[in-house]
C-alpha positions as a printed Julia matrix, in Angstrom:
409×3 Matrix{Float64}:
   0.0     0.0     0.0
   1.18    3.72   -0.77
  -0.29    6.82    0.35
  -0.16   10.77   -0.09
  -1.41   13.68    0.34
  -3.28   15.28   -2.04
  -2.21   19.08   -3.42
  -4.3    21.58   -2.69
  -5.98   21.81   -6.19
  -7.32   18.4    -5.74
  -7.68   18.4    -1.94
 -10.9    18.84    0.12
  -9.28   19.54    2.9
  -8.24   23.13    3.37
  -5.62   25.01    5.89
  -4.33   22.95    8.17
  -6.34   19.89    7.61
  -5.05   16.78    5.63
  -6.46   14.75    2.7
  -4.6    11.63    1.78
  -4.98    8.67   -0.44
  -4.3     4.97    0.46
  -3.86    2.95   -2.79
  -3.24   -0.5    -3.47
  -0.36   -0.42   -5.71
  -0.03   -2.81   -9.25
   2.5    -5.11   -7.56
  -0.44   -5.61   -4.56
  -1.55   -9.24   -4.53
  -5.03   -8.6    -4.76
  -4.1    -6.59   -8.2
  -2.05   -9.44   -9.3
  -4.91  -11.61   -8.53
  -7.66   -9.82  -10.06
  -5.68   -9.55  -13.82
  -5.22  -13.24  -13.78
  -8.45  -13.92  -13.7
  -9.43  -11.45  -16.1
  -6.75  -13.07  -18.3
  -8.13  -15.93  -18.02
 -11.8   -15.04  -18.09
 -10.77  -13.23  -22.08
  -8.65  -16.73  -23.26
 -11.54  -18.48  -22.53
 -13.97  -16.11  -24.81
 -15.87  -14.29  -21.85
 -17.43  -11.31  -23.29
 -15.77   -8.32  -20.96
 -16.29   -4.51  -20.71
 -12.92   -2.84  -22.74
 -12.28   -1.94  -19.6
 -12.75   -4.11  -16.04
 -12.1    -1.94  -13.04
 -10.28   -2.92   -9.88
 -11.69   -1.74   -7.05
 -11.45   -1.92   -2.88
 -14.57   -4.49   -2.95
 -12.02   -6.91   -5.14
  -9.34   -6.33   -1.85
  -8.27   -9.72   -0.39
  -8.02  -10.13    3.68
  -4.42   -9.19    3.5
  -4.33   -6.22    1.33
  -7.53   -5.07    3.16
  -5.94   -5.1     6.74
  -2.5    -3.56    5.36
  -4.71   -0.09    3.59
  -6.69    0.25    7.11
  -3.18   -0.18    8.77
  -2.34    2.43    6.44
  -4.85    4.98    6.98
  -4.64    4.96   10.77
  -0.53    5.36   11.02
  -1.49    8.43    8.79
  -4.4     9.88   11.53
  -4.38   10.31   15.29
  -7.14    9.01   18.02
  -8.4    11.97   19.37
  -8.92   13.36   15.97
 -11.79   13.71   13.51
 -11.74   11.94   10.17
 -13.49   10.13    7.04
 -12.42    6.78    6.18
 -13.79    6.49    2.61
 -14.0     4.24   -0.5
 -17.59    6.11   -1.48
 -18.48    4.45   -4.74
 -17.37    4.04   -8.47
 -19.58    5.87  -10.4
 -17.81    5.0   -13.53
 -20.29    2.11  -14.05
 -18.94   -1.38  -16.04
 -21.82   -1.91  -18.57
 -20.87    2.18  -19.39
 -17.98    0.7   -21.38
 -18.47   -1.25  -24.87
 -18.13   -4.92  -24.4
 -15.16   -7.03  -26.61
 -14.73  -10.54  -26.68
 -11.05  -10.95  -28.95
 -11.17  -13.77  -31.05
  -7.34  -13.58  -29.94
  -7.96  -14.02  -26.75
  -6.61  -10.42  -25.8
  -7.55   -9.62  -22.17
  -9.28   -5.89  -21.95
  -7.67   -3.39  -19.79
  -7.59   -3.55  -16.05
  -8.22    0.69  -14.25
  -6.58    0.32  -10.76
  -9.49    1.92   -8.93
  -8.74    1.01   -5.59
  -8.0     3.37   -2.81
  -9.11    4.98    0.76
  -9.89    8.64    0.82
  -8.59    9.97    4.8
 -10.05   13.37    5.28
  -9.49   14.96    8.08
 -12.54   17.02    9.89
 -13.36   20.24   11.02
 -16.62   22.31   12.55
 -18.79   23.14    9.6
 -16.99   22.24    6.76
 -19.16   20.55    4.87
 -22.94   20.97    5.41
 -24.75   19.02    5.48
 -22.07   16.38    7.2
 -22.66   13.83    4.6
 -21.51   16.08    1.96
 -17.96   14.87    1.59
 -18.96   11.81    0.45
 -21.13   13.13   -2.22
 -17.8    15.51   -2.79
 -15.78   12.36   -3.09
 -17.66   10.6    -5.63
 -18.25   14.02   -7.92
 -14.7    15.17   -7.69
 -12.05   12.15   -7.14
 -12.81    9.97  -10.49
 -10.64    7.62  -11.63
 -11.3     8.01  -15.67
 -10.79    4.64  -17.79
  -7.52    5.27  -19.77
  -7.89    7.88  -22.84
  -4.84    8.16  -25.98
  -3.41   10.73  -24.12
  -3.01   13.61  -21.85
  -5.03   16.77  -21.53
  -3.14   19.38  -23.59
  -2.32   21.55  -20.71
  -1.21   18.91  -18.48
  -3.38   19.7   -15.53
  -3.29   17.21  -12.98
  -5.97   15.06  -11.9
  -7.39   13.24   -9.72
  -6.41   10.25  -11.8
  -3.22   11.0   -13.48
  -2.26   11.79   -9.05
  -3.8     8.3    -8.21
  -1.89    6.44  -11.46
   1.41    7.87  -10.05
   1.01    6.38   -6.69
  -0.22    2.84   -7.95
   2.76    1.98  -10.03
   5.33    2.72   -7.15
   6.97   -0.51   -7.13
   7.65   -0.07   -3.0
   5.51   -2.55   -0.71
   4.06   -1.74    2.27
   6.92   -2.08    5.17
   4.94   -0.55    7.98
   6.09   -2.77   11.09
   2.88   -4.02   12.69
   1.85   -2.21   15.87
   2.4    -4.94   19.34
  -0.56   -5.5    20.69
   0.58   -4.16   24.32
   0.7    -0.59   22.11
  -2.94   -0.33   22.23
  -2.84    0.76   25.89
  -1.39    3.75   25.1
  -3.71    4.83   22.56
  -6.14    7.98   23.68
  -9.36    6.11   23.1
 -12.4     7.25   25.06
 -14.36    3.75   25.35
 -11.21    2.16   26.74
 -11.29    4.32   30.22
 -14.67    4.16   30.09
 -15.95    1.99   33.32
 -18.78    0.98   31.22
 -17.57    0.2    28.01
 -14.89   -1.69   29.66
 -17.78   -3.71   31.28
 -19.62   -3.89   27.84
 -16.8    -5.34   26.45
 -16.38   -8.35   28.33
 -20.18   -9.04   28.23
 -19.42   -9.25   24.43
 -16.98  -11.35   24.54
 -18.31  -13.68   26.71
 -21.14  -13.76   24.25
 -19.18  -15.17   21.63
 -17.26  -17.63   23.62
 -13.93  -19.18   22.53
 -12.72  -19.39   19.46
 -14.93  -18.03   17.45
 -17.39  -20.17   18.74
 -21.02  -18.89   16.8
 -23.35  -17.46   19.65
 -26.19  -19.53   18.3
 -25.43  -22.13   20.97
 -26.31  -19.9    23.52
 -29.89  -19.3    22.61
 -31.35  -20.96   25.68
 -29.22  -19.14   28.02
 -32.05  -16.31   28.47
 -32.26  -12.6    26.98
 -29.62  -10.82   29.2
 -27.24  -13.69   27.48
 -28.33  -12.65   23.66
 -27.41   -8.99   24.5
 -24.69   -7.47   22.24
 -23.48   -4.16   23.23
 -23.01   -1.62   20.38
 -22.25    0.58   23.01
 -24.02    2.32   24.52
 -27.12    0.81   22.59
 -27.75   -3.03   23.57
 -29.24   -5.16   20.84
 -30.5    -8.68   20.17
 -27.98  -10.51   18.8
 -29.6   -13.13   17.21
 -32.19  -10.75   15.82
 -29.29   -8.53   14.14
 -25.76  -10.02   14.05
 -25.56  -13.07   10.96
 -22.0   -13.42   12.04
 -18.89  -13.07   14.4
 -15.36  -13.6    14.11
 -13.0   -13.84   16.9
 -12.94  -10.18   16.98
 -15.92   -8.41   15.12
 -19.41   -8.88   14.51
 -21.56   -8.29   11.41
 -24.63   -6.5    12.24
 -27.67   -5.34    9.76
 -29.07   -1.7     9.61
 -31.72   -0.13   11.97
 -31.66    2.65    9.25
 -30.21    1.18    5.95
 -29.46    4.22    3.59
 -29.99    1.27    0.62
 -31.33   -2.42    0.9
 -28.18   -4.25    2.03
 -26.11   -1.88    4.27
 -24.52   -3.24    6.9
 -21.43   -2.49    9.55
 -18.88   -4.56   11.02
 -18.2    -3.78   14.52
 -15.15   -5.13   16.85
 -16.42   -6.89   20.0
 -14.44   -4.82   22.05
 -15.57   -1.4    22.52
 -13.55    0.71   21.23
 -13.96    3.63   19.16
 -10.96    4.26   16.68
  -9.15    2.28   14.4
  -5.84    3.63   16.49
  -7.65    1.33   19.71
  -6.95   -1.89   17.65
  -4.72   -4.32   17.94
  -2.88   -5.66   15.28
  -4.89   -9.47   15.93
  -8.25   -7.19   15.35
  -6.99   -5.27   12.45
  -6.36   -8.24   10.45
  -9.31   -9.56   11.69
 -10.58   -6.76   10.48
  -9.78   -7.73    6.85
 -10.81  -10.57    6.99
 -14.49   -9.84    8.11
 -14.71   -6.56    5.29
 -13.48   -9.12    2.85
 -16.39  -11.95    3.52
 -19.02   -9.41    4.09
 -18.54   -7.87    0.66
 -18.37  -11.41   -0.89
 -21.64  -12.54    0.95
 -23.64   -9.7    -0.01
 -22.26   -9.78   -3.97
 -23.18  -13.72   -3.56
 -26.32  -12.67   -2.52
 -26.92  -10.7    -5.3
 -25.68  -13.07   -7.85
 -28.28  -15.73   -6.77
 -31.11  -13.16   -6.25
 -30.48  -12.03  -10.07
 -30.44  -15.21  -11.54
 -33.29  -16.62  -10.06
 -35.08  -13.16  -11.33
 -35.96  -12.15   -7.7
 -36.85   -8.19   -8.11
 -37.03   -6.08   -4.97
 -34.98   -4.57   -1.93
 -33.0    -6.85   -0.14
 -36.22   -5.79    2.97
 -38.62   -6.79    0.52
 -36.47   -9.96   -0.12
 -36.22  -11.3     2.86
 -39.92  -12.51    3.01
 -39.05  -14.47    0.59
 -37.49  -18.35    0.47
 -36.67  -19.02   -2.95
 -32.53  -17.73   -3.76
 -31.36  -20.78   -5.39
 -28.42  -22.54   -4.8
 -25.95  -20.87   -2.27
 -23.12  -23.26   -2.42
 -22.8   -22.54   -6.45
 -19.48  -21.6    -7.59
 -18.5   -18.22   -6.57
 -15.37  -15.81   -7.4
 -15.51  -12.21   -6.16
 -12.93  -11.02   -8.83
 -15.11  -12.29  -11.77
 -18.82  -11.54  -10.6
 -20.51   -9.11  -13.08
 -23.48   -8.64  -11.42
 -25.65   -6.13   -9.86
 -24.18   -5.57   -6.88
 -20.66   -4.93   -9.12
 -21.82   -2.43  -11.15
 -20.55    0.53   -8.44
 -18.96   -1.8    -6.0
 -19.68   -0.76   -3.01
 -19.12    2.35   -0.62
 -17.3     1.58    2.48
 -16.61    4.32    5.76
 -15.54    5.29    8.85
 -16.85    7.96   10.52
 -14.2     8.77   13.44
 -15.42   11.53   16.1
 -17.92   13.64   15.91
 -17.1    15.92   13.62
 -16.68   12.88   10.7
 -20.43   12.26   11.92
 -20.32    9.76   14.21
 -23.47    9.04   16.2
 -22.74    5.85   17.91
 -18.77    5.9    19.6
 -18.42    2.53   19.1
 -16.32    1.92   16.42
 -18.44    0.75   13.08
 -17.7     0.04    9.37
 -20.02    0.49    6.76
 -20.21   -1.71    4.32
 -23.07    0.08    1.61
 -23.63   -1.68   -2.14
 -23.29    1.4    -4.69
 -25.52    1.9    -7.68
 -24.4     4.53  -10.01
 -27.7     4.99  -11.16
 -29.78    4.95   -8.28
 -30.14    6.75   -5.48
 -26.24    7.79   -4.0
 -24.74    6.14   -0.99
 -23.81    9.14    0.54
 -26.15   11.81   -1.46
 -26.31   14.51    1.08
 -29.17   14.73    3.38
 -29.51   17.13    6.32
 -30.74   16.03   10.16
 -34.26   16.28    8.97
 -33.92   13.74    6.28
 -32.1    11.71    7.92
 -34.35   11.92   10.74
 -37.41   10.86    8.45
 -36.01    7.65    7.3
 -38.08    4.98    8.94
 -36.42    2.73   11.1
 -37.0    -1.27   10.24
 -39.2    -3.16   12.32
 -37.18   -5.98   14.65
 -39.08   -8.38   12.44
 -37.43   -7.0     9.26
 -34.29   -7.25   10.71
 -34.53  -10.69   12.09
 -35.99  -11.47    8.67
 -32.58  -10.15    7.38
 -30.27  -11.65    9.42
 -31.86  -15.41    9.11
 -31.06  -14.77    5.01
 -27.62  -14.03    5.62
 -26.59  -16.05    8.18
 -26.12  -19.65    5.71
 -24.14  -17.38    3.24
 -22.18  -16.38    5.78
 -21.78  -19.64    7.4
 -21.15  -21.2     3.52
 -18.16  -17.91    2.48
 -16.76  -17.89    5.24
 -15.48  -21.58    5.55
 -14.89  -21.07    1.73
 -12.5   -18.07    2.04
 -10.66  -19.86    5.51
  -9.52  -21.98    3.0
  -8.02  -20.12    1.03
  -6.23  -17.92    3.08
């Protein structure tokens, strides 16, 4: 992974504040990964778009926990920023399709990066509005014959530079013990503290799914987003050792969820380096579950939000053949947006640390279109029903990917 800041000219950051860029570089694994299969996909006579774009959603668990390892060494604990991949709206089926006779695989746009922006009071209003700045301003274009006669840099001439740096990440991982002295708020809180053993004695050892504890009474099947307590088995398809999957009480699109650690903590600077990969890992299957998802609701024709889905029983096969580099479908048209919002200037609500995890349509309705308090306000919350209806549909993928991608890692 390489990072740096951006100039002013294409920074939205301003004074003293930072704006970097985390990219995965063309000598990243995941990279190297993702053209093979293309490669292979055009030898065989796969009809492609002229060009396939690589983005953070195609990240493996090892490249994923190395760019978040990344864009918290560049950030500090007590501050406020945006961690942001918010969307390609450069979608696939926007490019002509080819399908060489000579088997000539069709160009490959490096498209994946973190935006880090650092926060201040009133910058962007409504909050949200950064992300909808990010989309509309950082583009990566698909490759064109040539330059722009004045040579003005862009956004994606900036990013291009950065990718091809043949350097690999040599960041020494942080020791665990480091975490103590990390200014987190939840970690001297008496509460949270408390909170966070409750959690983990939820989950067990190991890993161990909390589904076996389902007799052991309600107090037992409490997780603690902190401060909120919620029914686990009602909203969580999944744990790790370390972090949870939870769905939306507010989904800004059908399919949004967040991955939150176990502990309570409310920074990315609070984890250890056991969590952060974690971390990667459980980014990595959530992405692949919900394009999965979306694979088997499209071919069986299913039509509807993923709310409206869940009432119904028919998906098809789940244990079909999956590859997350080579699925074309609906839920790869944008990717995905994924975020941290760190303090309370970023717009965190909850102070327990979350990741959003948001399927993008470039099309539709914006991940991140900007809506003020009142909007945001009106967006009615999901019955416990819908949710539990939710989580039951996700759970088998999950179960199914992530024995899948254990494997292979």
């Amino acid at each position: 992974m390489r990072s740096a800041q951006l100039p002013p000219k294409l920074s939205l950051s301003s004074g003293s504040c930072s704006h970097w860029v985390v990219a995965a570089t063309n000598c990243s694994e995941s990279y190297r990964s993702f053209c093979s299969c293309i490669e292979k996909m055009a030898c065989d006579g796969s009809s492609l778009p002229r060009h396939v774009r690589f983005r953070v959603d195609h990240l493996l668990p090892g490249d994923w926990s190395l760019l978040l390892r990344q864009c918290r060494r560049l950030t500090t604990a007590g501050g406020s920023f945006n961690y942001s991949y918010p969307g390609d709206l450069l979608a696939a089926s926007d490019c002509p399709k080819v399908n060489d006779a000579a088997g000539n695989a069709p160009v490959v746009v490096n498209a994946a990066f973190m935006h880090v922006v650092e926060r201040t009071s009133g910058d962007f209003v409504p909050n949200n509005m950064v992300y909808h700045k990010l989309q509309n301003h950082c583009i990566v274009r698909n490759p064109t014959k040539g330059l722009s006669d004045n040579g003005e840099e862009d956004f994606t001439s900036f990013l291009s530079i950065l990718q091809q740096d043949p350097c690999v990440d040599r960041l020494e991982p942080v020791a665990v013990d480091g975490i103590e002295a990390v200014s987190d708020k939840l970690m001297d809180d008496a509460q949270a503290v408390a909170a966070s053993k409750h959690n983990r004695r939820l989950f067990l050892q190991d890993a161990v799914t909390f589904e076996s504890n389902e007799t052991g009474g309600e107090s037992k099947c409490v997780f603690f987003f902190f401060p909120h307590r919620v029914m686990a088995l009602d909203t969580i398809p999944y744990n790790s050792e370390h972090f949870v999957v939870m769905v939306n009480h507010k989904p800004i699109v059908a399919g949004h969820l967040m991955v939150i650690p176990i502990r309570c903590v409310g920074t990315l600077a609070a984890l250890s380096e056991a969590e952060l990969k974690d971390l990667g890992y459980v980014i990595h299957l959530t992405i692949c579950v919900l394009k999965h998802l979306s694979a088997n609701m499209l071919s069986n024709r299913v039509e509807g939000s993923c709310n409206a889905a869940c009432s119904n029983s028919s998906y098809g096969d789940i244990t079909h053949s999956f590859n997350p580099f080579t699925s074309f479908g609906a839920a790869d048209e944008g990717g995905f947006s994924v975020a941290v919002q760190q303090g309370e200037l970023a717009g965190q609500t909850v102070p327990h640390l979350h990741v959003h995890i948001i399927p993008f349509d470039p099309r539709g309705e914006l991940a991140g279109e900007p809506e003020d308090e009142e909007m945001q306000r009106k967006r009615s919350p999901r019955t416990a029903e819908q949710m539990r209806e939710e989580t039951e549909l996700l759970r088998p993928y999950f179960k199914l990917l992530a024995s899948t991608i254990r494997e292979r890692t």
